[in-house]
C-alpha distance (Angstrom), angle and dihedral (degrees) to the residues before:
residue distance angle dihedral
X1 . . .
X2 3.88 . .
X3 3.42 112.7 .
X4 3.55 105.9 -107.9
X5 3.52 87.0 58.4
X6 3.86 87.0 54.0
X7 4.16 96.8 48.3
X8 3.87 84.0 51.9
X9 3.86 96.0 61.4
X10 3.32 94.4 42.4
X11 3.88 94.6 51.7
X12 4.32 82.4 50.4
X13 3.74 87.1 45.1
X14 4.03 90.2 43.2
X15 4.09 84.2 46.1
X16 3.92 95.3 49.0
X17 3.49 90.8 48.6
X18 3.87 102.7 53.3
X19 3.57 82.5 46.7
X20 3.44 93.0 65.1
X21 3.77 94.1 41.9
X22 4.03 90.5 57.5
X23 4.24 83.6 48.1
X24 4.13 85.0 55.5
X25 3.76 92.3 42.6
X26 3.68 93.5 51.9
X27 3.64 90.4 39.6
X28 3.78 95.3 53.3
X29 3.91 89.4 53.2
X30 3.37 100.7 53.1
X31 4.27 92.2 46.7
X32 3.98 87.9 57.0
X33 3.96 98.8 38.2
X34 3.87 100.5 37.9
X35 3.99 96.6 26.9
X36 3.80 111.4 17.2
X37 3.65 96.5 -122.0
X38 3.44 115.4 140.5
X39 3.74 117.2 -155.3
X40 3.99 119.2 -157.3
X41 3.74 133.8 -178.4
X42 3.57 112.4 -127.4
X43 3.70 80.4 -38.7
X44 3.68 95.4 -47.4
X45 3.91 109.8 130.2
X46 4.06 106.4 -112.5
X47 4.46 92.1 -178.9
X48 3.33 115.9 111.5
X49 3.87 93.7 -5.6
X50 3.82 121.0 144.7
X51 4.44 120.3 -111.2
X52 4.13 84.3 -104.0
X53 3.43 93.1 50.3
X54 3.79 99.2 50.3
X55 3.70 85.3 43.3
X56 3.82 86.6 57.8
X57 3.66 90.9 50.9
X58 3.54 93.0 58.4
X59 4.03 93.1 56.3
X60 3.70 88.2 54.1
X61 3.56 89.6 47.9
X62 3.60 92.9 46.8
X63 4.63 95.1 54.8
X64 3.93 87.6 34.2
X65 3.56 94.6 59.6
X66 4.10 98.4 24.3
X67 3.77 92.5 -139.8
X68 3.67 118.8 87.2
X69 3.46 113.1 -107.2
X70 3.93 108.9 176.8
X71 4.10 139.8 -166.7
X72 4.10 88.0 -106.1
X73 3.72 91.3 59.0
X74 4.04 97.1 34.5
X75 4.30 88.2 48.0
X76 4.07 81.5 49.7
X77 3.80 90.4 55.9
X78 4.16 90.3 42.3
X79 3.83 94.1 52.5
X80 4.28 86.2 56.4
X81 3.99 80.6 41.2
X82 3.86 83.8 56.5
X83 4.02 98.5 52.7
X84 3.60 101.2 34.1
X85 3.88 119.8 100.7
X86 3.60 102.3 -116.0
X87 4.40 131.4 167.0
X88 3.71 116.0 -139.3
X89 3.93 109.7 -55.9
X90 3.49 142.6 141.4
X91 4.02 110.6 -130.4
X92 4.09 132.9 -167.9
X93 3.61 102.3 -126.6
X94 3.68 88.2 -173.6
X95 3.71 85.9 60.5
X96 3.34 95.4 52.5
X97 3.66 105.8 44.5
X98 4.43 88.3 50.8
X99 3.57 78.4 52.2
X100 3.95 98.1 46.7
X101 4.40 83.6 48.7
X102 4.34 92.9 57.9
X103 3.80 92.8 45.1
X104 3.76 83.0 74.5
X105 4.08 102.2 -160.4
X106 3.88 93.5 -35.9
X107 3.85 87.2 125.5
X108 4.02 121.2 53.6
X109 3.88 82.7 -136.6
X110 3.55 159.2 -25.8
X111 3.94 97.8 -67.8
X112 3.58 89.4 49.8
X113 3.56 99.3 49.2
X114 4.15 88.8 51.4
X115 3.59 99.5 39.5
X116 3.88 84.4 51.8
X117 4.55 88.7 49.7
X118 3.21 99.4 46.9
X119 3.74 106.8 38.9
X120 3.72 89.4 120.5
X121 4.13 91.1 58.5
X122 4.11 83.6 79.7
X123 3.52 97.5 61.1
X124 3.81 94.1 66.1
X125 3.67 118.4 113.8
X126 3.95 124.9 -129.7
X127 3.91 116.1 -73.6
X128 3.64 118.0 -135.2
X129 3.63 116.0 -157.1
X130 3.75 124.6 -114.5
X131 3.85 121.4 -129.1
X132 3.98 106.4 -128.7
X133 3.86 129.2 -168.3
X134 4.08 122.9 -166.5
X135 3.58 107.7 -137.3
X136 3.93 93.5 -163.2
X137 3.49 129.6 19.3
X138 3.60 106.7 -140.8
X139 4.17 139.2 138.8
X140 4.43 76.6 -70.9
X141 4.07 97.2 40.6
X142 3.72 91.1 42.2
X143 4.10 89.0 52.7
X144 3.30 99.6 40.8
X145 4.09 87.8 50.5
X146 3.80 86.0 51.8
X147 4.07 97.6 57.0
X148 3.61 87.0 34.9
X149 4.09 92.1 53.9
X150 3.61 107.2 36.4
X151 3.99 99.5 52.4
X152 3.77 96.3 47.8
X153 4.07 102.8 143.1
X154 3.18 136.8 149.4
X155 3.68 101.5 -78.0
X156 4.19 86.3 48.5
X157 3.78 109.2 165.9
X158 3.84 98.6 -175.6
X159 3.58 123.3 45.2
X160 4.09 124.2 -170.6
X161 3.28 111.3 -151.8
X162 3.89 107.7 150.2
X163 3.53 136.1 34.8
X164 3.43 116.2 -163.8
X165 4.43 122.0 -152.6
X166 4.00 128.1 171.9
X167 4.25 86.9 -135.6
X168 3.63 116.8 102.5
X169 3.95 118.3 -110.9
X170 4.01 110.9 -64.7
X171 3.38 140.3 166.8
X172 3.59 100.6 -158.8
X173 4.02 86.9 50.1
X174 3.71 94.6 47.4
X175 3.95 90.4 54.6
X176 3.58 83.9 47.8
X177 3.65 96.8 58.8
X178 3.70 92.1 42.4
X179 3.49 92.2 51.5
X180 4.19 90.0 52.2
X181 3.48 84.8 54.6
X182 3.69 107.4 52.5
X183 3.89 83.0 46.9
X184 3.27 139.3 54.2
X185 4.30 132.5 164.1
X186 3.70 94.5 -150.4
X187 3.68 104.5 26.7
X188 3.91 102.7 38.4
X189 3.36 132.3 -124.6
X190 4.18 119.9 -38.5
X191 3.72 104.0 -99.0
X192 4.22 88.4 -138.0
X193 3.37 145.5 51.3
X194 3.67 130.3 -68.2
X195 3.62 127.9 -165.6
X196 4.18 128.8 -169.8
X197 3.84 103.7 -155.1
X198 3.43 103.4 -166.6
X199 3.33 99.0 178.1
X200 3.93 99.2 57.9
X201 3.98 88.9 27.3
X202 4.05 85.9 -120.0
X203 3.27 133.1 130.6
X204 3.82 124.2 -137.0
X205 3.71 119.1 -142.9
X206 3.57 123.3 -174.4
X207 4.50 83.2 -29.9
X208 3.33 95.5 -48.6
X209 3.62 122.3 116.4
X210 3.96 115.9 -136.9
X211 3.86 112.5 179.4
X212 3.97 121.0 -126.0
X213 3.57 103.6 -138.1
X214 3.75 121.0 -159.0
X215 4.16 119.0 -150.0
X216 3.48 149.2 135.9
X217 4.27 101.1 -172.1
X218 3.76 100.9 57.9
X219 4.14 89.5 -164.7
X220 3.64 90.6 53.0
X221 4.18 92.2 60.1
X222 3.98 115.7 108.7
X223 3.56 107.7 -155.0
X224 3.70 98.5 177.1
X225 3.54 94.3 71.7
X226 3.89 82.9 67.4
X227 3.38 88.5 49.1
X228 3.65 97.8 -106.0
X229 3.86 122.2 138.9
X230 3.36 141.4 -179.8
X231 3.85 92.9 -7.2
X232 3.59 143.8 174.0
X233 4.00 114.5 -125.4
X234 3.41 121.6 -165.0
X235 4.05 115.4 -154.2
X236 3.80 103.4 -161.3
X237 4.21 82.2 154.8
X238 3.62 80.8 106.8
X239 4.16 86.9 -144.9
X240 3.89 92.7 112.8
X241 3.29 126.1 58.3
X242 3.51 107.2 156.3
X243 4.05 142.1 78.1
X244 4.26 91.2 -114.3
X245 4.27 88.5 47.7
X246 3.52 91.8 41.5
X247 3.83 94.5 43.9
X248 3.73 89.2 55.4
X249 4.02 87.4 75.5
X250 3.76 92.5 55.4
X251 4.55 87.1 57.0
X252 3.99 80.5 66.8
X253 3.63 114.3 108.9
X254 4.31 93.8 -115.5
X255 3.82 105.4 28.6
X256 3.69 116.9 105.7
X257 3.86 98.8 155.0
X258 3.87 142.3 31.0
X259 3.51 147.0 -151.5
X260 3.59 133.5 -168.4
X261 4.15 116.8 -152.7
X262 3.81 92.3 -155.1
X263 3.63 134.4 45.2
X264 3.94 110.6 -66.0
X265 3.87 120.2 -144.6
X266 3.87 100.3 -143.0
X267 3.54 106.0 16.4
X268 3.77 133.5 76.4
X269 3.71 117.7 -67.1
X270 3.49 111.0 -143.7
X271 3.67 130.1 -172.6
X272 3.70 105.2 -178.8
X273 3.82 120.7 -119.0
X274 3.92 88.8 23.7
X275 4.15 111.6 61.3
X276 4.01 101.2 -5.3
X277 3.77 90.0 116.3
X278 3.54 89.8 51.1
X279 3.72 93.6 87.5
X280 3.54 135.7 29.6
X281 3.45 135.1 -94.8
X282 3.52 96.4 -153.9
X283 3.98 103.1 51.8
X284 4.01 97.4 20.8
X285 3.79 108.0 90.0
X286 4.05 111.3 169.7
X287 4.15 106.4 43.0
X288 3.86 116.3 175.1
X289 3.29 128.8 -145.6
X290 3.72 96.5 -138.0
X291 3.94 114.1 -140.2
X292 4.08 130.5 -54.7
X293 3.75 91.1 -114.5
X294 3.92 91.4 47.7
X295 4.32 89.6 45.9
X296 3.89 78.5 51.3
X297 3.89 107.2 52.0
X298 3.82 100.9 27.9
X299 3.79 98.9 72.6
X300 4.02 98.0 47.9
X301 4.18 83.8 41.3
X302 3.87 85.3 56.0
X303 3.42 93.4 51.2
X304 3.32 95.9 53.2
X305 3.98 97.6 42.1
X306 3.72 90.7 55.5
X307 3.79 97.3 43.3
X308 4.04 104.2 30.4
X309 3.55 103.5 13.0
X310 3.65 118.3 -128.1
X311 3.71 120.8 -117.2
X312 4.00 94.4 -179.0
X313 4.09 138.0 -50.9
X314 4.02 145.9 162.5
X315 3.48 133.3 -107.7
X316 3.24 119.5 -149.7
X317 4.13 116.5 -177.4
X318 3.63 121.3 -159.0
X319 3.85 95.3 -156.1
X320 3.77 131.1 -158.8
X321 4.23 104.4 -120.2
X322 3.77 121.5 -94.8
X323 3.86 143.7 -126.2
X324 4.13 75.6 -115.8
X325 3.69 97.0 67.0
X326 4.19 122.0 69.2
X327 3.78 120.6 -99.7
X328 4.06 80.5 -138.8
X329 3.71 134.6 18.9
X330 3.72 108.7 -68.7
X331 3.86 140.2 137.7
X332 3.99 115.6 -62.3
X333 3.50 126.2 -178.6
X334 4.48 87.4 -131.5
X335 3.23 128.4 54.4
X336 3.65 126.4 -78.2
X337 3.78 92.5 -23.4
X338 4.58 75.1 104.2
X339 3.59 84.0 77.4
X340 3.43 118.4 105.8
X341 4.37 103.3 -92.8
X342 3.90 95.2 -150.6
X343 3.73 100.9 55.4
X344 4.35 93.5 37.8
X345 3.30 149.3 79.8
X346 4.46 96.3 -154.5
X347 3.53 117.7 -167.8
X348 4.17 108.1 -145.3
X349 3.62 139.8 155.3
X350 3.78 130.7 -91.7
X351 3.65 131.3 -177.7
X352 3.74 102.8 -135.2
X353 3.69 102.6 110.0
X354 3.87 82.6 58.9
X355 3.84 90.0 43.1
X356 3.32 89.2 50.3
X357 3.99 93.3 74.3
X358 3.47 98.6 51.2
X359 3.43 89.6 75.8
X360 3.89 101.8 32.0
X361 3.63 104.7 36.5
X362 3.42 84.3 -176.1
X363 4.27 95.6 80.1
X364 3.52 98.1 45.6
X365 4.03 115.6 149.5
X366 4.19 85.0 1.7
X367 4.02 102.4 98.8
X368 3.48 135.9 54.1
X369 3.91 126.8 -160.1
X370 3.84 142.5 -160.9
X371 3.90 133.8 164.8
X372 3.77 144.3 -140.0
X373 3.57 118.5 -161.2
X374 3.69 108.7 -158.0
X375 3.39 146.6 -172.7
X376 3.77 103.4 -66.2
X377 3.69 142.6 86.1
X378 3.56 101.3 -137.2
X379 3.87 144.2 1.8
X380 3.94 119.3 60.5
X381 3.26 140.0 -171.1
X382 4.07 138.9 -142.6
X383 3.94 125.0 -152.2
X384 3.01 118.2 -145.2
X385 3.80 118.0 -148.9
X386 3.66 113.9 170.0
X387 4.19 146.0 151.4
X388 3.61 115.0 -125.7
X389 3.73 121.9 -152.2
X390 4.44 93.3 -138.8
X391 3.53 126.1 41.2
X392 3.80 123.6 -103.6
X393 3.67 152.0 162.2
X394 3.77 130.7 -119.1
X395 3.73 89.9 -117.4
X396 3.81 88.3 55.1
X397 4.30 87.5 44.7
X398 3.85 86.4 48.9
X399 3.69 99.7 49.0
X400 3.95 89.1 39.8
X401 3.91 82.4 55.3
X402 4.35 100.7 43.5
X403 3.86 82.2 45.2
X404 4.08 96.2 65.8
X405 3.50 89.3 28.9
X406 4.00 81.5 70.7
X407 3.40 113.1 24.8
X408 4.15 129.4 44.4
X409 3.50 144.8 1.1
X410 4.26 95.9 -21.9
X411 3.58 104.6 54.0
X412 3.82 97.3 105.5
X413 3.77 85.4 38.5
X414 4.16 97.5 53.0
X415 3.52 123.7 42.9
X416 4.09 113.4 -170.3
X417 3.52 113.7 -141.3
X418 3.87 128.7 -164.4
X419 3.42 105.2 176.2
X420 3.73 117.7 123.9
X421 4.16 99.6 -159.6
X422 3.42 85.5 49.9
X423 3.94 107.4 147.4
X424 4.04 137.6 165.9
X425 3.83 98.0 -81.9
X426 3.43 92.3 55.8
X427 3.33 110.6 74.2
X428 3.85 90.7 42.7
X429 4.26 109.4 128.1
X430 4.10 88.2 26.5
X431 4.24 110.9 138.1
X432 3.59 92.2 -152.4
X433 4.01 114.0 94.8
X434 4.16 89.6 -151.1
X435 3.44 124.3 50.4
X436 3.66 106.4 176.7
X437 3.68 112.4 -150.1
X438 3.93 98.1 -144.7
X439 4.07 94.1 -175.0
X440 4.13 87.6 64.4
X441 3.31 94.2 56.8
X442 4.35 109.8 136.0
X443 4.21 120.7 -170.6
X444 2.97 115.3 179.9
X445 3.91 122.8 -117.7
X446 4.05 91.3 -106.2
X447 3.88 88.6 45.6
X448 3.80 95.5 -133.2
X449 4.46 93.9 102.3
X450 3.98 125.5 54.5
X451 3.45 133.2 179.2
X452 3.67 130.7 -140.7
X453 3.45 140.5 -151.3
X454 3.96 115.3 -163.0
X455 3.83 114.7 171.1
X456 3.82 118.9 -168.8
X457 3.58 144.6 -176.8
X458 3.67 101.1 -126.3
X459 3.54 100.2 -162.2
X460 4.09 105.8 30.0
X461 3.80 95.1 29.1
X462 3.78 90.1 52.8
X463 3.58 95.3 39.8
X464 3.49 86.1 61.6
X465 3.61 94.0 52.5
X466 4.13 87.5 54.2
X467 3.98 87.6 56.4
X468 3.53 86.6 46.0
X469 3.49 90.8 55.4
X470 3.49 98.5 32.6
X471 3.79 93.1 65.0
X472 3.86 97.1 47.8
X473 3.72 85.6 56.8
X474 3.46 102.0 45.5
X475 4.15 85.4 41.6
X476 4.18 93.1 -126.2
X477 4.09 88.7 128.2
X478 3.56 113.0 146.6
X479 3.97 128.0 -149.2
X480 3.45 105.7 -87.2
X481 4.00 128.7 -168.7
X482 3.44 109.9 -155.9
């Protein structure tokens, strides 16, 4: 074969296969907008992403895995997807199709094969959404309205419809906030509509209409004549702290749950996927949602607990800077953190090796922790530095690592990367809270001490973990096949 002859199949082959990408983009929209099923590759979100971008997917997809798992054979699996009689869920295609590959003929096709999988998906009962309010409307508030806003649906499980700030009624301000939510420097620009109604002091995203409530006495607020009731509020204002504050949300005519976006002194720390059955949803009122760095470490640190043991360790995080610390030198009321963030690297304290504990009981008094902000305004990363009580190998700590990235109750929690350039920016805009960086991985020569590298997106990862959260405690969770 000469090789024009070869550059012209693959251009047809190159042609055929785009085509079926734009048939699985156009598939995946109308399962989430017309059915609320959410399709995900290997946890990577597929709505709303561009033809490149799902071709990208597919070459992760394709190393993670090590067997080929192309856009012809996940398009096959989305047309049965299509047909089948499914509730609201949100499904890994990626799963599915490796799946489809070892059943090796057992099914006469496609349909077969997922009607088969997911005969458990029609047991489900009917969801009925949750109201939520944002008490704060922060970097975290303005995220979490984001995700919440631009994946509405049918099926939707979380529905904003307050947000709540201690500035009187202004129309300058509201513009402002619109305008800080349509854009954002690290995050890009809000893939939706946004909306400052002066007039009604509302904002409307994407046509809905989400009130902008004005107080200063949290207790005093009456949601109901909003038409809000029995609703979850989530105070990411990061003025309360504490079970009395946070209880004064739940004296509000509307409010029949909380949750805390930061670690909470007396009230259940929860980092989802780890200790959310722990409590329950029924009795528990005020949940936190612990801190990024502690949604980051705790998962890998589980891992290792239950299949190494951990005899003790220190974390160190090397932590994007903060709306805490000063743009340029000026007083602080901690150490250091007065020192101009963009221009240093500032060592400071964090509480996550205490954290740590409250959800695995288990590693109580055995880590230490420190931090160094640096330089950057998102993306961190946690070393790991820890004594294990059996020898191993970093193949072994790999594997251990790829296998609950897959399989059980982490895999939106851990995300296994094997890229080798793999850098800060990168993992910006990633929903998992771990992303466990298996090409850093150190054993030492005796096997009985590893370290870890865990990168995280402090704000979108962990935001993520909040809606995570947020929809166990307001009891919205859809099936899931994972």
């Amino acid at each position: 074969m000469n090789q024009t002859t070869l550059y012209e199949k693959e251009l047809t082959f190159q042609a055929s296969r785009r085509k079926a990408g734009v048939e699985l983009v156009n598939i995946v929209s109308e399962l989430w907008y017309d059915k609320s099923v959410e399709l995900v590759l290997f946890r990577n979100q597929m709505i709303d992403r561009s033809l490149g971008e799902i071709m990208n997917l597919h070459e992760y997809a394709a190393e993670f895995i090590k067997k080929p798992i192309n856009v012809f054979d996940t398009v096959e699996i989305a047309r049965a997807l299509r047909v089948a009689n499914l509730p609201p869920s949100r499904i890994d295609i990626g799963k599915l199709t490796y799946e489809y590959h070892l059943a090796d003929n057992l099914y006469s096709d496609a349909a077969a094969f997922v009607n088969d999988r997911l005969r458990n998906a029609r047991s489900g009962g009917d969801i009925k959404p949750k109201d939520v309010v944002l008490f704060g409307f922060g970097r975290i508030g303005r995220l979490l309205a984001r995700e919440m806003m631009a994946k509405i649906g049918q099926g939707a499980q979380l529905r904003l419809r307050a947000i709540v700030v201690r500035d009187k009624h202004d129309a300058a301000l509201l513009e402002k906030r619109a305008s800080l939510l349509r854009h954002d420097s690290i995050h890009g620009d809000f893939e939706g509509s946004v909306v400052a109604d002066t007039k009604n002091n509302c904002l409307i995203i994407n046509g809905a209409t989400v009130r902008v409530i004005s107080a200063s006495n949290p207790e005093k607020i009456d949601y109901t004549k909003y038409g809000i009731h029995n609703a979850l509020l989530i105070d990411n204002s990061g003025a309360n702290t504490t079970q009395d504050a946070l209880g004064k949300h739940l004296a509000a005519q509307g409010i029949d749950k909380v949750i805390l976006t930061a670690p909470g002194k007396d009230v259940p720390n929860i980092v989802y996927g780890v200790n959310h059955d722990n409590f329950d949803v029924d009795t528990t009122t005020i949940w936190s949602a612990a801190s990024c760095t502690t949604n980051a470490i705790t998962p890998v640190l589980k891992v290792v607990e239950d299949t190494l043991g951990i005899v003790k360790g220190h974390l160190e995080t090397i932590h994007a800077y903060t709306n805490d610390q000063n743009l340029v030198d000026n007083m602080h009321k901690k150490y250091r953190r007065g020192r101009a963030a963009g221009l240093n690297m500032v060592i400071t304290e964090t509480g996550a090796g205490s954290a740590v504990a409250r959800a695995i009981p288990a590693l109580a008094g055995k880590l230490t922790s420190n931090a160094i902000r640096v330089p950057v305004p998102n993306g961190s990363l946690a070393v790991l530095n820890l004594e294990i009580e059996r020898p191993t190998t970093a193949a072994e700590v790999n594997e251990i690592l790829k296998h609950y990235a897959l399989e059980g109750e982490l895999v939106e929690q851990i995300k296994y990367s094997v890229n080798n350039e793999l850098v800060s920016s990168d993992i910006v805009g990633t929903a998992a809270p771990s992303i466990f960086d298996s090409k850093a991985t150190i054993v030492s020569p005796d096997g009985k001490s590893i370290v870890l590298y865990v990168w995280y997106d402090n704000e979108y990862g962990y935001s993520h973990q909040v809606m995570r959260l947020a929809k166990h405690v307001a009891k919205v969770r859809r099936y899931t096949y994972y």
